[in-house]
PLY file of the C-alpha trace (Angstrom):
ply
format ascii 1.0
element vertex 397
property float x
property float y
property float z
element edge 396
property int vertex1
property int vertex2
end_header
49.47 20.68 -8.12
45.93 19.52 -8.10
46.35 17.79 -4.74
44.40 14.24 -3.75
41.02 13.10 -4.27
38.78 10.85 -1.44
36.19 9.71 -2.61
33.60 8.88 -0.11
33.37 10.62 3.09
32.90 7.90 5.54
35.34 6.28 8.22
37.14 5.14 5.35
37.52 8.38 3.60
38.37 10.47 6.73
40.78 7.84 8.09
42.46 8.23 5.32
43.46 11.86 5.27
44.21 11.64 9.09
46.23 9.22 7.68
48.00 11.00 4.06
48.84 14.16 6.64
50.54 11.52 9.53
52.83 10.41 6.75
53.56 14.37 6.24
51.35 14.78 2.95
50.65 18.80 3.42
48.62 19.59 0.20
45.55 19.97 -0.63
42.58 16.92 0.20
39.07 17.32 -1.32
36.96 14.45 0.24
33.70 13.62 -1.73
30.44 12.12 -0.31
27.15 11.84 -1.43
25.45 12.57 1.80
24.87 15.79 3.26
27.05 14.79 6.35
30.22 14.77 7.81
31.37 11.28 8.25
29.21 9.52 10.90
28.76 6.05 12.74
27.04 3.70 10.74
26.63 0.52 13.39
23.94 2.86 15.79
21.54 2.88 12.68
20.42 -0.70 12.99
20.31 -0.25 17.03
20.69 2.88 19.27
19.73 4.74 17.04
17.45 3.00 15.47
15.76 2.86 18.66
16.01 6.57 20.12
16.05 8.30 16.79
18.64 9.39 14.73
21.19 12.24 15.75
23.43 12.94 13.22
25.60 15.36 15.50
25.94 12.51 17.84
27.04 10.14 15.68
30.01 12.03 13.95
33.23 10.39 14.31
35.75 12.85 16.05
37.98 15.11 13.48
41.78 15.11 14.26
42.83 18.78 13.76
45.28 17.51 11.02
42.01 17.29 8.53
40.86 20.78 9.95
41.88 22.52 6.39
40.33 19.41 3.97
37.95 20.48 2.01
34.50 18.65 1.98
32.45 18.20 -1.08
29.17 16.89 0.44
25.83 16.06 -1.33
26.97 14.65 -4.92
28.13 11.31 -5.62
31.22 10.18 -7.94
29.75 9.02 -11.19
32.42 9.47 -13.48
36.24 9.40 -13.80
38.97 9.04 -16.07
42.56 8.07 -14.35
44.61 8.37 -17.24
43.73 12.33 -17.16
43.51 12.31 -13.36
39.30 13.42 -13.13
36.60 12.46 -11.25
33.38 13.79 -12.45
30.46 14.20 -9.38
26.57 14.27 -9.60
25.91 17.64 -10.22
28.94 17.87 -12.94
31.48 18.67 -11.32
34.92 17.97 -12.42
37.64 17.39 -9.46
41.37 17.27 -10.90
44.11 15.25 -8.60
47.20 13.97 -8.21
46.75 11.24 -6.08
42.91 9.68 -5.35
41.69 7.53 -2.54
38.96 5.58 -3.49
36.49 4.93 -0.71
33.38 4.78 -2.02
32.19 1.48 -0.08
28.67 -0.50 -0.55
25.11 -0.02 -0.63
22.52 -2.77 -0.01
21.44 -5.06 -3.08
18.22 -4.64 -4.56
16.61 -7.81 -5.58
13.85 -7.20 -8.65
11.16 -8.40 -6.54
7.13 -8.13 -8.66
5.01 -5.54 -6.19
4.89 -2.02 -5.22
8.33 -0.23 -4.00
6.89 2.49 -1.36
7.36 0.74 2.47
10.27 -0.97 1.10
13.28 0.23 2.86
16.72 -0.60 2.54
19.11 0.66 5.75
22.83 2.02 4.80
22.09 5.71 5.74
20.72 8.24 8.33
17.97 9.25 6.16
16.86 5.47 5.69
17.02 4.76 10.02
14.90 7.41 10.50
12.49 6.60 7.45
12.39 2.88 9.41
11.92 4.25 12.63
9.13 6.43 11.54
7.31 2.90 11.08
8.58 0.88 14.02
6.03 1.18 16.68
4.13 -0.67 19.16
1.37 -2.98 16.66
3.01 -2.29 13.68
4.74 -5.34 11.79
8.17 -5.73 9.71
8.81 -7.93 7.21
12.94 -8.33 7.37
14.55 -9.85 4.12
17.43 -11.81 5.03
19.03 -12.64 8.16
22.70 -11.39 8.32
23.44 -9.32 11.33
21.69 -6.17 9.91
18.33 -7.85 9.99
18.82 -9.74 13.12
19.68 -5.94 15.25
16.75 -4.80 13.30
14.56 -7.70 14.46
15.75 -6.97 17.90
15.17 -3.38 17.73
12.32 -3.94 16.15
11.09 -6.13 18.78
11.85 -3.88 21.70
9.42 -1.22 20.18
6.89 -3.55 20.18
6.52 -4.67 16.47
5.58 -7.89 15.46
8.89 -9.42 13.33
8.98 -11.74 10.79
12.57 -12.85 9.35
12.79 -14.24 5.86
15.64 -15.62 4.50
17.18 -18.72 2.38
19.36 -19.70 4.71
19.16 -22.33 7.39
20.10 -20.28 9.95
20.64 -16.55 10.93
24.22 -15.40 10.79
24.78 -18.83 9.64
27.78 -17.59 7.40
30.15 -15.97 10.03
28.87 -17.97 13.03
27.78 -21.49 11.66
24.88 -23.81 11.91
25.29 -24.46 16.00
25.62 -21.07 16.88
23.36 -19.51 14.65
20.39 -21.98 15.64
21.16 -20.74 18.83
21.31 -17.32 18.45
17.58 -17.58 16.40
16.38 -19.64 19.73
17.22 -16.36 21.44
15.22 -14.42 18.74
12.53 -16.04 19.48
12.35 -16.31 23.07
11.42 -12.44 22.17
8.41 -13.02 19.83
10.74 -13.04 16.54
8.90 -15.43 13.58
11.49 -16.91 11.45
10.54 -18.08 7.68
14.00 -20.13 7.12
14.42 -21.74 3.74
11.74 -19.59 1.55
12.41 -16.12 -0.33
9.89 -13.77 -1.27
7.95 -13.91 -4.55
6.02 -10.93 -4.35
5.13 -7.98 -2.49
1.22 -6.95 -2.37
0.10 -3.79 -2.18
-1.33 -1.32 -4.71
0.68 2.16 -3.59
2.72 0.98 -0.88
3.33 -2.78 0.54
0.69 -4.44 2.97
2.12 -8.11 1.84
4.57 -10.27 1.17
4.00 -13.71 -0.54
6.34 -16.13 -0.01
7.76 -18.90 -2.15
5.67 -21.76 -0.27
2.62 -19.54 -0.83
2.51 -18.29 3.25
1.51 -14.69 3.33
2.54 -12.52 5.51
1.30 -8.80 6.14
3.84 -5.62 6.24
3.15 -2.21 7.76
7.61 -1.65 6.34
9.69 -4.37 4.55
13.47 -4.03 5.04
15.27 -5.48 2.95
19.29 -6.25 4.19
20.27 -8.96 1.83
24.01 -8.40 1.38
25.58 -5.89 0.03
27.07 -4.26 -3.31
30.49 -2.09 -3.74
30.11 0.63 -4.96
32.52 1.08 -8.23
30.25 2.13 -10.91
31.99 5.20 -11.33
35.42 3.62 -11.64
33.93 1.54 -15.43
35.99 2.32 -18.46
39.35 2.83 -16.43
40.59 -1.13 -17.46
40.43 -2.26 -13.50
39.22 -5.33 -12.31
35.79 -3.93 -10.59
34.31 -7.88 -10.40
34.28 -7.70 -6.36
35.24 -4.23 -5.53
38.41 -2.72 -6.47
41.72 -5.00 -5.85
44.72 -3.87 -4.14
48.03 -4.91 -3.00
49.22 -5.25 0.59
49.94 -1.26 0.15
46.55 -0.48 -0.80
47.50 0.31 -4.26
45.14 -0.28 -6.96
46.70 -2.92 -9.40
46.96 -1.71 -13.03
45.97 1.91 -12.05
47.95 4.71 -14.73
47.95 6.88 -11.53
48.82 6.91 -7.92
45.66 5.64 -6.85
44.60 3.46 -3.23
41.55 2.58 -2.25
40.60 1.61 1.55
37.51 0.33 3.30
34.52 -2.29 2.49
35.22 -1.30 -1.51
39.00 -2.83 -1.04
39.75 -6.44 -1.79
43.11 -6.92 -0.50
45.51 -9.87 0.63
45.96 -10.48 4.34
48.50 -12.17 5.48
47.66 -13.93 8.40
44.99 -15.51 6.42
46.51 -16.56 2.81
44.65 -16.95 -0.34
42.79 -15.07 -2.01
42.62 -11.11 -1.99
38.64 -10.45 0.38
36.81 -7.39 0.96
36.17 -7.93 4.20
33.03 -5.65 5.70
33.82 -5.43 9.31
33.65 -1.99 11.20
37.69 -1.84 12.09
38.75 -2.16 8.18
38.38 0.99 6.63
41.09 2.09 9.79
43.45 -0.41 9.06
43.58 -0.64 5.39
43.23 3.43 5.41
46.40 3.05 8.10
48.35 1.71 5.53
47.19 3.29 2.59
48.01 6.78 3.61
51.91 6.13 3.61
51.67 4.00 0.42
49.67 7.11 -1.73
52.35 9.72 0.20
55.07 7.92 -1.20
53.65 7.60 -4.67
53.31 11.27 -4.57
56.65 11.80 -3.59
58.34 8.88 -6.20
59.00 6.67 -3.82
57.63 3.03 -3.70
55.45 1.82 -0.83
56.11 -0.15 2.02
56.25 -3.95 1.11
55.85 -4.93 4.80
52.83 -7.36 4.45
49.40 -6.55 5.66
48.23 -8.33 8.83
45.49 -6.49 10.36
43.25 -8.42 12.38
39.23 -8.53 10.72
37.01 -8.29 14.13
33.09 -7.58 14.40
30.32 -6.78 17.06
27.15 -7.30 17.05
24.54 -6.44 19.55
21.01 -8.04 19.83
18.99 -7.59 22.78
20.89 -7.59 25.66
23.57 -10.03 24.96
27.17 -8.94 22.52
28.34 -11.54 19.58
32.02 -10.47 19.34
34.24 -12.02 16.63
38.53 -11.71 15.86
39.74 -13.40 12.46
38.34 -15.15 9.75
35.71 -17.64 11.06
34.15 -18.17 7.97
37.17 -19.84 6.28
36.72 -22.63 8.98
36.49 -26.44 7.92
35.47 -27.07 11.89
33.95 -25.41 14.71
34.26 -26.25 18.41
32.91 -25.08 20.95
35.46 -23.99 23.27
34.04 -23.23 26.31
30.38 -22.57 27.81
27.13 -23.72 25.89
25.64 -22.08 22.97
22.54 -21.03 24.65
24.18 -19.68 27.32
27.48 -17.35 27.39
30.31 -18.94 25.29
32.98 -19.10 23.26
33.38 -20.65 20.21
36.27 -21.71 17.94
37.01 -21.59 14.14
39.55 -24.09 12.47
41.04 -25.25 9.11
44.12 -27.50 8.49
46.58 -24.25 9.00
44.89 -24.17 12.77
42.38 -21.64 14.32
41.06 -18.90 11.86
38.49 -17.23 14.54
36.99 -16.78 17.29
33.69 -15.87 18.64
32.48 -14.81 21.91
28.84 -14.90 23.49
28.42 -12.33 26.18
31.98 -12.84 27.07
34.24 -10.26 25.23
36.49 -10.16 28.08
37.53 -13.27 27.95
38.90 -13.43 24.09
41.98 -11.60 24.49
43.36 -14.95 24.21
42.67 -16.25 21.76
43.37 -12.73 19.57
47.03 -13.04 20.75
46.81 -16.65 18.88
45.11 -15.46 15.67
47.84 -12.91 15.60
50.64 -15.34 16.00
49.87 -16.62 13.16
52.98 -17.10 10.53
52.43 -14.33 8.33
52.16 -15.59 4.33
54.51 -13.91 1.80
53.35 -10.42 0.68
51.45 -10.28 -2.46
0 1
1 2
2 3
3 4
4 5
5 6
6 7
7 8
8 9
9 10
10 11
11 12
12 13
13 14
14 15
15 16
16 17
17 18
18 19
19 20
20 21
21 22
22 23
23 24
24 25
25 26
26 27
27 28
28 29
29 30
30 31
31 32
32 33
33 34
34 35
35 36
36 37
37 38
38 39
39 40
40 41
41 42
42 43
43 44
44 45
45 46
46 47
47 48
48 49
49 50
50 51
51 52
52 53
53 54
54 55
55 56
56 57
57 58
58 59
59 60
60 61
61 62
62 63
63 64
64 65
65 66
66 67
67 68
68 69
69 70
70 71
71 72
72 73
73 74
74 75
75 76
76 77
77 78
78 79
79 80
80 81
81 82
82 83
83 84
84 85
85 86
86 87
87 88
88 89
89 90
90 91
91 92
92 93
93 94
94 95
95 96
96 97
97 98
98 99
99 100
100 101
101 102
102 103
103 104
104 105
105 106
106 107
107 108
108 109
109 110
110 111
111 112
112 113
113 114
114 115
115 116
116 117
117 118
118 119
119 120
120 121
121 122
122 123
123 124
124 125
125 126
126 127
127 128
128 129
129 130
130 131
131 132
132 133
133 134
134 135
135 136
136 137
137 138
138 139
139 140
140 141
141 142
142 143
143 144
144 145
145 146
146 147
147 148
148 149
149 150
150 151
151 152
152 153
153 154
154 155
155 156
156 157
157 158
158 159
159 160
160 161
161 162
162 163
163 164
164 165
165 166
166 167
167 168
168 169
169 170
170 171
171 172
172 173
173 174
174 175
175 176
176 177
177 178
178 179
179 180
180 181
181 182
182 183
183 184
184 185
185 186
186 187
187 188
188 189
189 190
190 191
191 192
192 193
193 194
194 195
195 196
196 197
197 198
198 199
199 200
200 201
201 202
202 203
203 204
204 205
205 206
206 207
207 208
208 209
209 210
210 211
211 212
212 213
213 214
214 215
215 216
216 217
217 218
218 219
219 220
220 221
221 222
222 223
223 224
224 225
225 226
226 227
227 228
228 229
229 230
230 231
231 232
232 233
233 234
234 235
235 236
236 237
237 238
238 239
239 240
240 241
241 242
242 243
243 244
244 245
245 246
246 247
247 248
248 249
249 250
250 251
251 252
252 253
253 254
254 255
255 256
256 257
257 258
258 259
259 260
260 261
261 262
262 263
263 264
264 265
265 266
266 267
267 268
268 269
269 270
270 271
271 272
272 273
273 274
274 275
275 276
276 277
277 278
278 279
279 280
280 281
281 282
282 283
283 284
284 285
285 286
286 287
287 288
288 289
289 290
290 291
291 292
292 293
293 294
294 295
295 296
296 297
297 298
298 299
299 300
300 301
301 302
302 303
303 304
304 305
305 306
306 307
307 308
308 309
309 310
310 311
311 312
312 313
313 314
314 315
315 316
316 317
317 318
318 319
319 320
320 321
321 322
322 323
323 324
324 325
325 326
326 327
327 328
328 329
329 330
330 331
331 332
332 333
333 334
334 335
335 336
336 337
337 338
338 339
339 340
340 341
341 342
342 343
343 344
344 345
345 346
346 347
347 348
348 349
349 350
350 351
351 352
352 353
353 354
354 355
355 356
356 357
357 358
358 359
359 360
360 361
361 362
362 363
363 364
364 365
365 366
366 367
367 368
368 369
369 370
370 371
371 372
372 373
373 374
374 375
375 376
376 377
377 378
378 379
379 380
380 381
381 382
382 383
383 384
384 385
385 386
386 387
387 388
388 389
389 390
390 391
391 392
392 393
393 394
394 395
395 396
């Protein structure tokens, strides 16, 4: 016995051999990241930490002692496997036999092939990249931020509160305009800029200027703007490279069943987290990856039973997956919080409060509310959670 592969060693990866051992899976787990580090807290890096400087110790998620004897192979990257044999191949060559293999390997930012020089161009997924930013955030400096998702709207804030100057570029209309709307999201960059925050809505970037390292970006209606650190937080790409030649659909991440269980794979093989697109069945359709901070738990939650069972001969659970997608966001001094789906709305109410001051606001389509989210007033959404979860659960796929 050859025991089970993780590969990636975030919350993802060590949620899911907390989970394999729950489910009484005693052999051996080998969990494989490409960091140096055990796995850590990624939310701090756009905002605590981004702010105070990065400790790594400080951010490590808490170990049960049920992982105490998994082995961690830190500092290569999966680039290779074959799961007809049962390898994955890392890095620096090795080659890790298993029985069973969680794939975890989540996303990295996408790179756009923007003309210009590449030094002072960051992109922020990792420790090493927060404190490469944070070695140029300071009072006078300036920040060009591409896009304006929530990673480059904490950054702006943080950003801001070290006394940069900010400038946000992005083709949207709105920041956050996706999971929030048009309402709430003109709202939210009204609050932006009641803190200095310059907004460039409706342009991209053309070029970056520079010789060595950026001083410049040009933007498509010609403004320039000058750049002591571009970061660029554009969206994000799964990252399944190392999964090619294996016959899986790798066209949005890996797909899965309500188990977890990678379709078509010619081994018992799950994969959990931000790489997963899986089926939910409070919100029917089609199979999402869904990038929110509580989903590599729940998907690794049921994943760890499903691969334990496959190991033993047994089939998985069919019980239909209903976890409940929720994100945070903090920007300044105020918290966005969101439960369910809100970007599958066809209308948006607000439900109580105004959008420029503490609120909450509601997310509809013909099968009834789909989300919620809260302005500065997390206490008060328990409600409307209990609702989301009501909902009739679809068939399992």
């Amino acid at each position: 016995m050859t025991g089970v592969v993780i590969v990636g060693a975030g919350l993802g990866g060590l949620r899911a051999a907390e989970s394999l051992r729950s489910a009484g899976h005693a052999g051996a787990i080998t969990i494989v990241g490409d960091e140096p580090h055990l796995p850590y807290n990624r939310p701090p890096l756009s905002k605590e930490a981004l702010s105070a400087g990065v400790d790594i110790a400080g951010l490590e998620f808490r170990r049960k002692d049920s992982v105490d004897d998994v082995h961690w192979q830190l500092g290569a990257a999966a680039v290779a496997s074959d799961l007809g044999e049962r390898t994955v191949t890392l890095a620096d060559g090795t080659n890790l036999a298993f029985d069973g293999l969680v794939i975890a390997s989540g996303i990295r930012p996408r790179s756009l092939p923007i003309p210009g020089p590449t030094k002072g161009r960051i992109m922020l997924r990792t420790a090493a990249d927060a404190t490469a930013l944070r070695e140029r955030l300071m009072p006078g400096s300036t920040i060009v931020i591409m896009g304006a998702g929530f990673i480059g709207c904490e950054v702006a804030a943080t950003a801001a509160t070290l006394g940069a100057t900010v400038h946000v570029v992005a083709l949207d209309a709105e920041p956050m305009i996706r999971p929030l709307g048009a309402e709430l999201g003109a709202a939210m960059r009204r609050r932006h800029a009641a803190h200095g925050i310059h907004f460039h809505l409706g342009h991209t970037i053309d070029r970056f200027l520079g010789d060595d390292h950026v001083t410049g970006a040009e933007l498509s209606d010609g403004t320039v703007l000058p750049a002591d650190v571009v970061l660029e937080a554009v969206g994000s790409v799964p990252n399944v490279e190392w999964l090619d030649g294996n016959g899986l659909d790798l066209s949005d991440g890996i797909e899965v069943d309500a188990a977890m269980v990678v379709r078509s794979a010619p081994a018992p093989v799950v994969a959990v987290g931000d790489v997963a697109r899986h089926p939910n069945a409070l919100f029917p359709g089609a199979s999402r990856r869904i990038e929110h901070w509580n989903m590599p738990t729940e998907t690794a939650r049921r994943a760890g039973p499903s691969l334990a069972a496959l190991l033993r001969g047994d089939a998985p659970s069919a019980e239909p997956f209903t976890a409940m997608p929720a994100f945070w966001s903090d920007q300044y001094a105020h918290t966005i919080q969101s439960f369910g789906m809100p970007g599958l709305a066809s209308s948006i109410t607000v439900a109580d409060g105004t959008v420029d001051a503490p609120c909450i606001v509601t997310y509809h389509d013909d099968s009834g509310l789909v989300g919620v989210v809260g302005i500065d007033r997390t206490a008060d959404l328990a409600p409307y959670r209990r609702q989301l979860m009501g909902r009739t659960p679809a068939a399992s796929a």
